[in-house]
C-alpha positions as CSV (number, residue, x, y, z in Angstrom):
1,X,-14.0,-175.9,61.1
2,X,-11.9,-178.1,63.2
3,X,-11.5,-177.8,67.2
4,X,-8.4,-179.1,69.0
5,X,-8.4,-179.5,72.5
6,X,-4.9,-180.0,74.3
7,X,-4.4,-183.5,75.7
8,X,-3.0,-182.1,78.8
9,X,-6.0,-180.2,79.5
10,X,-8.1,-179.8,82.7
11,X,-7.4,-181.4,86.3
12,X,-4.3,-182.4,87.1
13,X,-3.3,-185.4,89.5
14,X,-3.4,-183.4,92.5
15,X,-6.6,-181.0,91.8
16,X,-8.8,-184.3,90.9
17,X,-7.1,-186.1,94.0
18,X,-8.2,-183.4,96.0
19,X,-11.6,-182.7,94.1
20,X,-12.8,-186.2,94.4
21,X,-11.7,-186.4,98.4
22,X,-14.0,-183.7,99.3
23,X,-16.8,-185.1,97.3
24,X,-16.5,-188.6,98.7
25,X,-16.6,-187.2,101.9
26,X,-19.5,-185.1,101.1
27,X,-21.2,-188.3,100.0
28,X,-20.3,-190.5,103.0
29,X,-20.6,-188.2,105.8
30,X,-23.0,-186.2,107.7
31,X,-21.0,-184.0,109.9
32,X,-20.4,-180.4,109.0
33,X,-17.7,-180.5,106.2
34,X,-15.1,-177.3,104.8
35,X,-12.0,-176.3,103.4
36,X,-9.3,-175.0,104.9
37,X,-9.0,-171.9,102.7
38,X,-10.6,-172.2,98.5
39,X,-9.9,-176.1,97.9
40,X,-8.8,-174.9,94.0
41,X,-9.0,-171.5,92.0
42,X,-11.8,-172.4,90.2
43,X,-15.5,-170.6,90.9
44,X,-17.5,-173.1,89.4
45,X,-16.1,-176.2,91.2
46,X,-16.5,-173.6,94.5
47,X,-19.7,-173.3,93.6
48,X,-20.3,-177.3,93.7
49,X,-18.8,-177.7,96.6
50,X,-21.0,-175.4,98.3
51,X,-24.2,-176.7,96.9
52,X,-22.8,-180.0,98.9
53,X,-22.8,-178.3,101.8
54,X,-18.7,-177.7,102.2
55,X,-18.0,-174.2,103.3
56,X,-14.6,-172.6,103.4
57,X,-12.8,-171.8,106.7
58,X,-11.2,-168.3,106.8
59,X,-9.6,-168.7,109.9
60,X,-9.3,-171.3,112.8
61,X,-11.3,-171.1,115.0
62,X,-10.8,-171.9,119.2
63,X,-12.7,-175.1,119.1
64,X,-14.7,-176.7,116.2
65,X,-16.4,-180.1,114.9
66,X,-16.7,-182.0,111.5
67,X,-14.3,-182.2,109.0
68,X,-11.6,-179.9,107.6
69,X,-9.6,-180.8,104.2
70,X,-6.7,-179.4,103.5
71,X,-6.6,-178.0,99.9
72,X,-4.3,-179.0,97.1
73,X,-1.8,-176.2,97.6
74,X,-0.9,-177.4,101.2
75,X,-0.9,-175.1,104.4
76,X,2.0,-174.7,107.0
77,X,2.8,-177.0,109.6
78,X,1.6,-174.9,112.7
79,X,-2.0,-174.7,110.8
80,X,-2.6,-177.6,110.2
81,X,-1.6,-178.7,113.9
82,X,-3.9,-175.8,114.8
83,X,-6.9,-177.7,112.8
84,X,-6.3,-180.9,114.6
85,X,-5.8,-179.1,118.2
86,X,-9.1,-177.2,117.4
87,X,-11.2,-180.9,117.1
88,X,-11.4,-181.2,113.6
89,X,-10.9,-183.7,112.0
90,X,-8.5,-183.3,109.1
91,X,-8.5,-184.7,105.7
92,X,-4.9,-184.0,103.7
93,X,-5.6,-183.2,100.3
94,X,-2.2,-181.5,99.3
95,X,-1.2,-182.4,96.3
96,X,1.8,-185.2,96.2
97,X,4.0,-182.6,94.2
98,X,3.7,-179.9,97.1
99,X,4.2,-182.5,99.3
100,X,7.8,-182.9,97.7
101,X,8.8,-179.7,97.7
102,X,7.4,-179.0,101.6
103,X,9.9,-182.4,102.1
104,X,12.7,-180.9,100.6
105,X,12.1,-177.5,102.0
106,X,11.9,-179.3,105.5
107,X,15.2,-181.5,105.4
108,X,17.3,-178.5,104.3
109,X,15.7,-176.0,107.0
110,X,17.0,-178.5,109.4
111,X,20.4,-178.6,108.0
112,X,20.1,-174.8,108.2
113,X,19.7,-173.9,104.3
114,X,17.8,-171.1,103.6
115,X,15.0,-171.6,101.1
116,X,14.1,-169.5,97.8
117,X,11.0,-169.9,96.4
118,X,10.1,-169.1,92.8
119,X,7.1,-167.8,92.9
120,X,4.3,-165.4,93.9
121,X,4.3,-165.0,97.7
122,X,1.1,-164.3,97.9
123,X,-0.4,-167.6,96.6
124,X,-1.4,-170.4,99.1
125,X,1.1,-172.4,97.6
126,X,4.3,-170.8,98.3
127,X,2.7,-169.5,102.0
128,X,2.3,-173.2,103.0
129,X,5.8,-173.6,101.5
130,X,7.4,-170.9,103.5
131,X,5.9,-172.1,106.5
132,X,8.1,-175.4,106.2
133,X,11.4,-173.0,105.9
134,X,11.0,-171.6,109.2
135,X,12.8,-168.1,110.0
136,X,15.1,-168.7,106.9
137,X,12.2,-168.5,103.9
138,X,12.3,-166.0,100.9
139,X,10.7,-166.0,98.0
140,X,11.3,-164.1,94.4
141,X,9.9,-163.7,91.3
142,X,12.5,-162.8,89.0
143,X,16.0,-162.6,88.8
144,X,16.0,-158.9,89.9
145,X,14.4,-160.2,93.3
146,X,17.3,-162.5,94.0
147,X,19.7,-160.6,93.1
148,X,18.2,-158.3,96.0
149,X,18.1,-161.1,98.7
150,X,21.5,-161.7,101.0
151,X,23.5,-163.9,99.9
152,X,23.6,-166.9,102.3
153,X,26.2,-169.5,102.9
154,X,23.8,-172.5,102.5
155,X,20.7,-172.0,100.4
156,X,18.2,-174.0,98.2
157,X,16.6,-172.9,95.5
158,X,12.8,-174.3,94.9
159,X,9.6,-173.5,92.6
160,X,5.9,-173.3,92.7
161,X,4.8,-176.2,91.3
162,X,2.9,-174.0,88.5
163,X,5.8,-172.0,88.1
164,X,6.9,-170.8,84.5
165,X,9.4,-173.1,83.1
166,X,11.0,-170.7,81.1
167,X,11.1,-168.3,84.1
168,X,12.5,-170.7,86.2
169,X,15.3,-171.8,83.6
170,X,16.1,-168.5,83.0
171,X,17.0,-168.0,87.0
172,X,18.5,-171.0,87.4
173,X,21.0,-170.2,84.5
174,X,21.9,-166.9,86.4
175,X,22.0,-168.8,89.6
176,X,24.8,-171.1,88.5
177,X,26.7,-168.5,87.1
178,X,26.7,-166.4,90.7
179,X,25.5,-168.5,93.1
180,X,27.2,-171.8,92.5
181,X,26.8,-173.4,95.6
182,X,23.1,-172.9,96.1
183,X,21.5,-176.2,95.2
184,X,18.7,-175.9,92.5
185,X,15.6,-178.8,92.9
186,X,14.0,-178.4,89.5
187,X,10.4,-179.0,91.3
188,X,7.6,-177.7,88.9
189,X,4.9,-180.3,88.1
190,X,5.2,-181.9,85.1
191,X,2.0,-181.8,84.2
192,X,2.6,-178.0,84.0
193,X,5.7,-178.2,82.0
194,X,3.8,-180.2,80.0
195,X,0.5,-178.2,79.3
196,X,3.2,-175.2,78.8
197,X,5.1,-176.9,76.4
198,X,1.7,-177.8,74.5
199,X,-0.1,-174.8,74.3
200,X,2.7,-173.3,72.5
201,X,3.1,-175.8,70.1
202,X,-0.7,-176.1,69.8
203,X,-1.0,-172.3,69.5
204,X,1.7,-172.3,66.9
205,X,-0.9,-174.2,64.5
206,X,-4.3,-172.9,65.4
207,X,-5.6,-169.6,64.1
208,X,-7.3,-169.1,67.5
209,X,-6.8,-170.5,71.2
210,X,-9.2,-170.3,74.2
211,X,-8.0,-171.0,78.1
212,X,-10.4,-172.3,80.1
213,X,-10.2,-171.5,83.7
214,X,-10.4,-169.5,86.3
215,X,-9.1,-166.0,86.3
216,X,-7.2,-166.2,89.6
217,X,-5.7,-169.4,88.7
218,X,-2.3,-168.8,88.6
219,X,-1.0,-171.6,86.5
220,X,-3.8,-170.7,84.0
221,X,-3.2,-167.3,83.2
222,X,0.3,-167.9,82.4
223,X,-1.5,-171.0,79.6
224,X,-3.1,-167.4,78.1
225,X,0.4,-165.4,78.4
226,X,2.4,-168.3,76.6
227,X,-0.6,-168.4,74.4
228,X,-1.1,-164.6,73.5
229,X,3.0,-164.4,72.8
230,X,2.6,-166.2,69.9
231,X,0.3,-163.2,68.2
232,X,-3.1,-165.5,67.7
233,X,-6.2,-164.6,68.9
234,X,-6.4,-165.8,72.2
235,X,-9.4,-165.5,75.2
236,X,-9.3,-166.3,78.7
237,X,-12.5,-167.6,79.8
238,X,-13.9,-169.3,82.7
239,X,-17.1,-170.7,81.2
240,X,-18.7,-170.8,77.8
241,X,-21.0,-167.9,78.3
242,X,-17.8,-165.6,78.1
243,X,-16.7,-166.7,74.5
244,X,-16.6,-164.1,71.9
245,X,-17.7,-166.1,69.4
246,X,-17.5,-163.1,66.2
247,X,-13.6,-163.2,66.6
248,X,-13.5,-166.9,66.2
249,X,-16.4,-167.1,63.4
250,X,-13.9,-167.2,60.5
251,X,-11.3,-169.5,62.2
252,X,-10.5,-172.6,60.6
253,X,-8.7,-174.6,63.6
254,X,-9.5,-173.3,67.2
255,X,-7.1,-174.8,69.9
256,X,-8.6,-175.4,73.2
257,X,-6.1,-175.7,76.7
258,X,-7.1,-175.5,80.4
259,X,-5.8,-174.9,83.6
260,X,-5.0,-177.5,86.0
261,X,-7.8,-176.4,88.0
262,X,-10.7,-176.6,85.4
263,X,-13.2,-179.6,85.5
264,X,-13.9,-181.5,82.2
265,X,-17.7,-180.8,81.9
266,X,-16.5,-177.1,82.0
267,X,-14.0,-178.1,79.1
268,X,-16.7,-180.3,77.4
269,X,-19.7,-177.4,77.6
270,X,-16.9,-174.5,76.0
271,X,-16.0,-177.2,73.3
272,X,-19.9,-178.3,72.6
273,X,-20.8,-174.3,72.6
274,X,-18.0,-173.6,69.7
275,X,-19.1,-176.8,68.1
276,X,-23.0,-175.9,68.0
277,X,-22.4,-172.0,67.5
278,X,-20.0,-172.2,65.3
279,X,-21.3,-174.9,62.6
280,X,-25.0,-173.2,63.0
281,X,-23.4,-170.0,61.4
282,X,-22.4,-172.4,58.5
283,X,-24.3,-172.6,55.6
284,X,-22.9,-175.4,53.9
285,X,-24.3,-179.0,53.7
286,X,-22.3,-180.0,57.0
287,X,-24.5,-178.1,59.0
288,X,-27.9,-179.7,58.6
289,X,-25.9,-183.0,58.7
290,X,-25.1,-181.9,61.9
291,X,-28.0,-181.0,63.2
292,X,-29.7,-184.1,62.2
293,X,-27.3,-186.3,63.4
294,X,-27.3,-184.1,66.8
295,X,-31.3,-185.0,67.0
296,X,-30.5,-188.3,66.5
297,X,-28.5,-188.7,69.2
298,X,-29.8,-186.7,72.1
299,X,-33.4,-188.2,71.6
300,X,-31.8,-191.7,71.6
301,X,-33.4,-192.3,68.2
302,X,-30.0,-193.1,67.1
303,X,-29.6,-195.5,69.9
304,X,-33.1,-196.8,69.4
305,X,-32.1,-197.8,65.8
306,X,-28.8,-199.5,66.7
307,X,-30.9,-201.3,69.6
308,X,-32.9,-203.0,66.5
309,X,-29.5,-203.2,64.5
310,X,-27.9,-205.8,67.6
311,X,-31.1,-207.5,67.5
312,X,-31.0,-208.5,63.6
313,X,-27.1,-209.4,64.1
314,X,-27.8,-211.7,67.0
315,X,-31.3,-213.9,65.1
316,X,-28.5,-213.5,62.3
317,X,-25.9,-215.0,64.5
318,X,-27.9,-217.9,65.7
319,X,-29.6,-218.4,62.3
320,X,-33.4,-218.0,63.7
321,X,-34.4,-215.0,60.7
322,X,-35.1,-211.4,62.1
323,X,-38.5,-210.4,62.3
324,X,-39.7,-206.8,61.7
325,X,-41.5,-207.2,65.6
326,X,-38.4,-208.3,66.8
327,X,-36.7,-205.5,65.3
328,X,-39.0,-202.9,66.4
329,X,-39.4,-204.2,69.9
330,X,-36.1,-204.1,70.9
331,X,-35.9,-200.6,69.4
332,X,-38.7,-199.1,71.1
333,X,-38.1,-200.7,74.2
334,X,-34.5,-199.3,74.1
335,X,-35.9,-195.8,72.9
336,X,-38.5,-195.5,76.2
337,X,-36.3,-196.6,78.9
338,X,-33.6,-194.1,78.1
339,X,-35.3,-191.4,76.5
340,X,-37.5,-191.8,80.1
341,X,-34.4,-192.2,82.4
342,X,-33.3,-189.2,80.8
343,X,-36.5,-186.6,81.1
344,X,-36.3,-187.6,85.1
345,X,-33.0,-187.8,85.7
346,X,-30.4,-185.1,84.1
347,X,-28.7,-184.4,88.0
348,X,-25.2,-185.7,86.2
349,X,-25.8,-184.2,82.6
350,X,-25.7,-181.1,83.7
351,X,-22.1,-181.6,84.5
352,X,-21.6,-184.7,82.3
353,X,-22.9,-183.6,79.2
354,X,-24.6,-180.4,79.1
355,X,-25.9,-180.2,76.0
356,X,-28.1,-183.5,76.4
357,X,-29.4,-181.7,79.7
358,X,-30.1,-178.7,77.9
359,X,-31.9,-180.6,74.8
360,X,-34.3,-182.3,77.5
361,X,-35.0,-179.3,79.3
362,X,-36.1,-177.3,75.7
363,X,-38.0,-180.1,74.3
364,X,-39.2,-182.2,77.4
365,X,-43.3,-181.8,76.0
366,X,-41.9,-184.2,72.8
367,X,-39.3,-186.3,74.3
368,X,-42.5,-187.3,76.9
369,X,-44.6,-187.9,74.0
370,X,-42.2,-190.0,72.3
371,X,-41.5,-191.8,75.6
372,X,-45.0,-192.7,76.0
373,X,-45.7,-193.7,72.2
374,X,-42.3,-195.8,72.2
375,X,-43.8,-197.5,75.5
376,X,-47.2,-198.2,74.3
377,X,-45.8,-199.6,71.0
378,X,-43.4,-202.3,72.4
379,X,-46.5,-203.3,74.9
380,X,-48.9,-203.7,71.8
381,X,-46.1,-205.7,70.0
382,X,-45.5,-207.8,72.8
383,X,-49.1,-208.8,73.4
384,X,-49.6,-209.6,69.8
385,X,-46.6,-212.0,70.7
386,X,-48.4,-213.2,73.5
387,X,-49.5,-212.8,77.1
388,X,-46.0,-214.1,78.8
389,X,-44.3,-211.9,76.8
390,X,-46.4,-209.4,77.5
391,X,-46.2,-209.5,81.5
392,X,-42.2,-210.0,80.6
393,X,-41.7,-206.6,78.7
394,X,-44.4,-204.7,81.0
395,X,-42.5,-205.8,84.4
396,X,-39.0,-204.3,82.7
397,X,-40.9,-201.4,82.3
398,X,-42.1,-200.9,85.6
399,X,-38.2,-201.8,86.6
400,X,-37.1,-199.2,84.4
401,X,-39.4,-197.0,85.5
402,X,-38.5,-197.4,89.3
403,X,-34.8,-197.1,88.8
404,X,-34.9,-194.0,90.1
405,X,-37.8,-193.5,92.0
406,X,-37.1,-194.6,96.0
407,X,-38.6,-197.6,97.3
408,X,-38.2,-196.4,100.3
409,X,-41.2,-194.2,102.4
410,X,-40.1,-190.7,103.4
411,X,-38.9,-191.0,107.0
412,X,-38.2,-194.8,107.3
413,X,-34.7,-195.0,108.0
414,X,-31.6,-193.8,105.7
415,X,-32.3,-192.9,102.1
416,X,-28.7,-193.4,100.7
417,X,-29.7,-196.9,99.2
418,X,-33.7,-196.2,98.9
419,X,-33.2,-196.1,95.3
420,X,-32.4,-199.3,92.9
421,X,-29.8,-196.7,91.5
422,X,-28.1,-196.3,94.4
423,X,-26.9,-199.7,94.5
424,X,-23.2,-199.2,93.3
425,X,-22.5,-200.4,89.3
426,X,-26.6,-201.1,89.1
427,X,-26.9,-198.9,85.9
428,X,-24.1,-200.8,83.9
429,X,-25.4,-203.8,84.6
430,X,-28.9,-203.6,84.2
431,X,-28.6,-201.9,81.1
432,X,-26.5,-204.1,80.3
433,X,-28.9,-207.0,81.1
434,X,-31.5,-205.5,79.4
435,X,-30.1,-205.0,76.0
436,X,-29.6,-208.6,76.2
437,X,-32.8,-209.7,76.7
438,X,-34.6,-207.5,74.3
439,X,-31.9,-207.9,71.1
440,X,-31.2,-211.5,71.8
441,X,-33.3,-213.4,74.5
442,X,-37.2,-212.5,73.1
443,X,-36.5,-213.0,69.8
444,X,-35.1,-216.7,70.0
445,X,-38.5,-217.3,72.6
446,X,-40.7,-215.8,70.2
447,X,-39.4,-217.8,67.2
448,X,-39.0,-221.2,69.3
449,X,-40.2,-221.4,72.8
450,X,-36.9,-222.1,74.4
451,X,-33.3,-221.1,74.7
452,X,-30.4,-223.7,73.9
453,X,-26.7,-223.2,74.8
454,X,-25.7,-221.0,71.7
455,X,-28.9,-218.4,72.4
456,X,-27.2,-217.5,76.2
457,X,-23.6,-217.6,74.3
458,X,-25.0,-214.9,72.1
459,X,-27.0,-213.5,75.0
460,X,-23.7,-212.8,76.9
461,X,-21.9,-211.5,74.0
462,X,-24.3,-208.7,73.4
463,X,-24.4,-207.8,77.1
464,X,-20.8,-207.9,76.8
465,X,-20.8,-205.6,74.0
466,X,-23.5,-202.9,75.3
467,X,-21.8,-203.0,79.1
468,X,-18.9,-201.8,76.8
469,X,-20.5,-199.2,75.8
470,X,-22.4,-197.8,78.6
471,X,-18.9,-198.2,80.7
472,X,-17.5,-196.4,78.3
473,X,-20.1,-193.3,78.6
474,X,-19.5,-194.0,82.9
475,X,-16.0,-192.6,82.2
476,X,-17.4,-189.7,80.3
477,X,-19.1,-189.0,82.9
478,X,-17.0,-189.9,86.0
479,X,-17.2,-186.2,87.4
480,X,-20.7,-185.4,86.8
481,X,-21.1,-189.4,88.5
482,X,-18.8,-188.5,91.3
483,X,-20.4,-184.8,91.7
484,X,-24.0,-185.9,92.6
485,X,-22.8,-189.0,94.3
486,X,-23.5,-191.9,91.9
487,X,-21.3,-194.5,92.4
488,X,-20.4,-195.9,88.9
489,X,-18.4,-198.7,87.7
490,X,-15.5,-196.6,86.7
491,X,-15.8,-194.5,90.2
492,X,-15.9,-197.8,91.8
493,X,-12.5,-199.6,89.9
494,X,-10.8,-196.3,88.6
495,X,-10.5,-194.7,85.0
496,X,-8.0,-196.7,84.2
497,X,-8.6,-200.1,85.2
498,X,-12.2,-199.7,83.5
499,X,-10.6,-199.1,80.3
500,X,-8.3,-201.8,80.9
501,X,-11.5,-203.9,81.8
502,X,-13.1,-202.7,78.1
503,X,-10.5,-203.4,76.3
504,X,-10.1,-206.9,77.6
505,X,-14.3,-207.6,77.2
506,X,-14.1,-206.1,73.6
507,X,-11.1,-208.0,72.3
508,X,-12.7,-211.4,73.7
509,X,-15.8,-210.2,72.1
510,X,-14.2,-210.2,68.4
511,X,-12.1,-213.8,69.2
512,X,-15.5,-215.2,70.5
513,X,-17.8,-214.9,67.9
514,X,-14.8,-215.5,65.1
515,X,-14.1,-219.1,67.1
516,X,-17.9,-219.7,67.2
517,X,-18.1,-218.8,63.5
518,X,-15.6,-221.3,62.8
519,X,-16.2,-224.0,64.8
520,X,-20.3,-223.8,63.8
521,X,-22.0,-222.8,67.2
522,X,-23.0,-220.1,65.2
523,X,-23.9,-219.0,62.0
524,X,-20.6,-218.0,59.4
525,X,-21.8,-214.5,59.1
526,X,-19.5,-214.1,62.6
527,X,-16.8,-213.6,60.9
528,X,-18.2,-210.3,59.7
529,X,-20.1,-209.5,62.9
530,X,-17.1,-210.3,64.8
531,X,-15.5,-206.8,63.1
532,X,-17.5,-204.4,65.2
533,X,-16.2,-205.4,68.9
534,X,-12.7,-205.3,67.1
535,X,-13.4,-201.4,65.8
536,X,-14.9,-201.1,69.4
537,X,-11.2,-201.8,70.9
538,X,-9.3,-199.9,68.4
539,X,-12.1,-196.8,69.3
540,X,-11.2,-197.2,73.1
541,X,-7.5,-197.7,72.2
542,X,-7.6,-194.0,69.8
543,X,-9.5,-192.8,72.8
544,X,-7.0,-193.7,75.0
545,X,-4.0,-191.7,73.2
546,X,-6.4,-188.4,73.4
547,X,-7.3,-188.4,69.5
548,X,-11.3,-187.6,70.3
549,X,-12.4,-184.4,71.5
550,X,-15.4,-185.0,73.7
551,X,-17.5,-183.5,71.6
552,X,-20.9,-185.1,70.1
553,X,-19.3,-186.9,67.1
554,X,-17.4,-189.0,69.8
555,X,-20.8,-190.1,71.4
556,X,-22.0,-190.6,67.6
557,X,-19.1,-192.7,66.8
558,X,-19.5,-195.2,69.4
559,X,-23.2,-195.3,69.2
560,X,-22.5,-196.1,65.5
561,X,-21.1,-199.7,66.3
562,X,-24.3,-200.7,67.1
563,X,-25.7,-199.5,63.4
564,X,-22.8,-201.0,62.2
565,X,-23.0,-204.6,63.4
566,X,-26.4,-204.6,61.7
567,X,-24.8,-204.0,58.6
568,X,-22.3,-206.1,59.2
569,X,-24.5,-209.1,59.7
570,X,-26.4,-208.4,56.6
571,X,-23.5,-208.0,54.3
572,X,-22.1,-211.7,56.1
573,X,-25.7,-212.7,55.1
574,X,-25.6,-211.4,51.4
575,X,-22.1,-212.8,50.7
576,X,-22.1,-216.7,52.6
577,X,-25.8,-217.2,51.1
């Protein structure tokens, strides 16, 4: 069973501009905080917003405080004044392409052009629009309707930015043919031309398709009408409990699309529902594959194991010999500190990645048990080592363990930074940092008392490698992040210039360790090692072209370079010896 989901899913530009604007403000400010009217059709995102606190102004009132933002689909002129002449203060998150079309609407009202607007005059949209056109706006929804309107001297023909395409083609067509002077401004989004034009390909080569979104969103319901026309099975659902999972049971490819208004973690927990109820019903082989490797991965086992796997590749690399305590140490270390992190901390998996939150909330009595076993392990191993690396290991435990416990006491001063979490990029870093020092740092002091120039080479190019990683999870995870306020490296650079930022770290990573190799300040066996931050860039650079589905193999793929650099350091091993 395969599942597709459309690359032009979820948010657009304008929703997650406006989406992300409310949140930051709900993170940064105290005053009282709404919208002026829903911010998006979407309940669950309403929902969110509410449990921040932002509450939705009806009507404007005589005088008021706080802050107001404007919603994606824009409001009139004489409102927004209103807002402003009320006291608020006002935060404009239209989206850029209404914007356009309230500019174009404006100039021509000036020039005395009536205005025609494609769409339904009921929907926020096309009310803000109208309220640009002055006495001179009208609005239609087929040809029928403006065939019945006057016909006017001047006149300008605009659409809803969700508009159908084919619609709006269609009355264009006819408008050239008896209306040739009207000018025609082609203005629907392309994002929704584009996630129209894709769900009826996409449809075209599923045997199922589900829409994701909310039921009053306009420009998803028409996603479910281009998608029903082409006779497939098709649901409109606005969360994963709704899925009627008996009429997809015998599907072979199910297609997933979403309306500009859905989230991703609402896309993500439909997608990881199919996945898990869907391949449980299976009883092939495949399933209990899958199940084992899910277990693997949500109880960081998996990650434990390629914690070890980077220790043996970096002894390898500097030519020291792995030791099974080294091995182990770094692996349980690893194991503790996330499996712990993640049994009192799940605010952002519940949006992030569900089914991890879920997992820790069924099994929480054995994850705790394996936190405390993995703990009490890598402190007996350490103080067979000895005492200093004893105290080392126990104090990163206690910093791990205060990550996200404040330091602050209750009622001294502001708790925003109480918290070594709350420091902006911390958990990158210090996960980063601490990878390092496990996989590559204790080893080399266990084995020779000291660290020379080629140990803190290696020492930065597995910090390198795991901030990769863990950056990489960040975007994952950028709404969940955003939603309960943590401020991540990818919130604090942007999606895009983190990737960018990956990419360049992982690509240095692979022409590092081959020019150590080579030039002997390390051991040959880099030139195999040197393979897995090379498959790490050409995994972000696939990601990047929307060929993953964010589903759990994604997570298990990436976590896999880790296992893999292990192996790759023992076949360099095997074949240079």
């Amino acid at each position: 069973m395969k599942i597709t989901i459309a690359r032009t899913s979820g948010f657009c530009m304008g929703v997650r501009r406006a989406v992300e604007m409310a949140l930051d403000a709900s993170n940064k400010n105290q005053a009282p905080i709404y919208t002026y009217g829903p911010l998006i059709h979407n309940p669950q995102v309403l929902s969110i917003l509410a449990e921040k606190g932002i509450t939705v102004l009806e009507k404007i009132p005589e005088s008021g405080e706080g802050i107001v933002i404007i919603r994606a689909h824009g409001v009139p002129p004489r409102e927004r004044q209103a807002l402003i002449d009320a006291g608020f203060q006002v935060i404009d998150a239209t989206c850029p392409r209404v914007i356009k079309v309230q500019s174009i609407i404006a100039k021509h009202a000036r020039d005395g052009y009536a205005s025609i607007i494609i769409g339904d005059r009921e929907h926020p949209e096309v009310k803000g629009l109208l309220g640009y056109a002055g006495d001179y706006g009208y609005t239609a929804d087929s040809i029928e309707a403006i065939g019945r309107l006057p016909v006017f001297e001047k006149a300008i023909i605009v659409a809803q930015t969700t508009q159908n395409t084919t619609l709006f083609e269609q009355i264009r067509a006819w408008v050239s043919q008896h209306h040739p002077h009207y000018k025609v401004f082609p203005t629907i989004c392309d994002s929704t031309e584009n996630r129209q034009a894709e769900v009826q390909s996409l449809a075209s080569s599923v045997d199922a398709i589900v829409v994701v979104g909310g039921k009053s969103s306009g420009n998803t319901r028409r996603l479910y009408e281009i998608a029903a026309l082409t006779g497939n099975p098709t649901q409109h659902i606005e969360t994963e409990d709704e899925l009627d999972i008996p009429q997809l049971e015998n599907c072979r490819h199910i297609g997933i699309t979403a309306g500009a208004s859905t989230p991703n973690w609402i896309i993500k927990r439909v997608y990881q529902a199919l996945e898990n109820q869907l391949i449980r019903k299976n009883r092939s082989f495949g399933k209990w594959a899958y199940i084992i490797q899910r277990y693997l991965l949500l109880s960081n086992i998996y990650l434990a194991l390629g914690a070890g796997s980077l220790a043996y590749a970096a002894t390898e690399l500097l030519g020291v010999g792995v030791r099974l305590s080294d091995f182990l140490i770094a692996a349980l270390y690893i194991l503790c500190m996330h499996t712990f992190n993640n049994l009192i901390d799940i605010s952002s998996d519940r949006y992030s990645d569900p089914d991890r939150a879920m997992f820790y909330q069924d099994n929480k009595r054995w994850l705790s048990a394996l936190t405390f076993v993995a703990g009490a392990g890598v402190l007996f191993l350490a103080y067979l080592q000895g005492p200093g690396f004893f105290i080392l290991l126990f104090f990163m435990g206690v910093l791990g363990v205060v990550y996200n416990i404040s330091l602050v006491p209750q009622g001294i001063g502001s708790r925003r930074k109480s918290r070594i979490r709350d420091i902006p990029g911390s958990k990158t870093i210090l996960v980063a940092l601490a990878w390092g020092i496990v996989t590559t740092l204790l080893p080399v002091l266990s084995q020779h008392g000291g660290i020379n120039a080629a140990a803190w080479g290696v020492f930065l190019w597995t910090v390198c490698l795991v901030f990769v990683q863990t950056a990489f999870f960040d975007i994952m995870d950028m709404q969940g992040s955003r939603i309960v306020g943590k401020e991540t490296i990818p919130i604090l650079l942007g999606e895009d210039r983190t990737m960018r930022l990956l990419k360049l770290l992982a690509g240095s990573m692979a022409a590092l360790v081959w020019a150590a190799s080579v030039l002997g300040f390390v051991a040959l066996s880099g030139l195999f090692i040197g393979v897995c931050p090379l498959l790490m860039w050409i995994f972000l650079y696939i990601h990047e072209h929307g060929e993953f589905s964010p589903g759990f193999r994604q997570n298990f793929l990436m976590e896999s370079h880790f296992i893999l650099v292990g192996v790759l350091a023992g076949m360099g091993s095997l074949i240079l010896t």
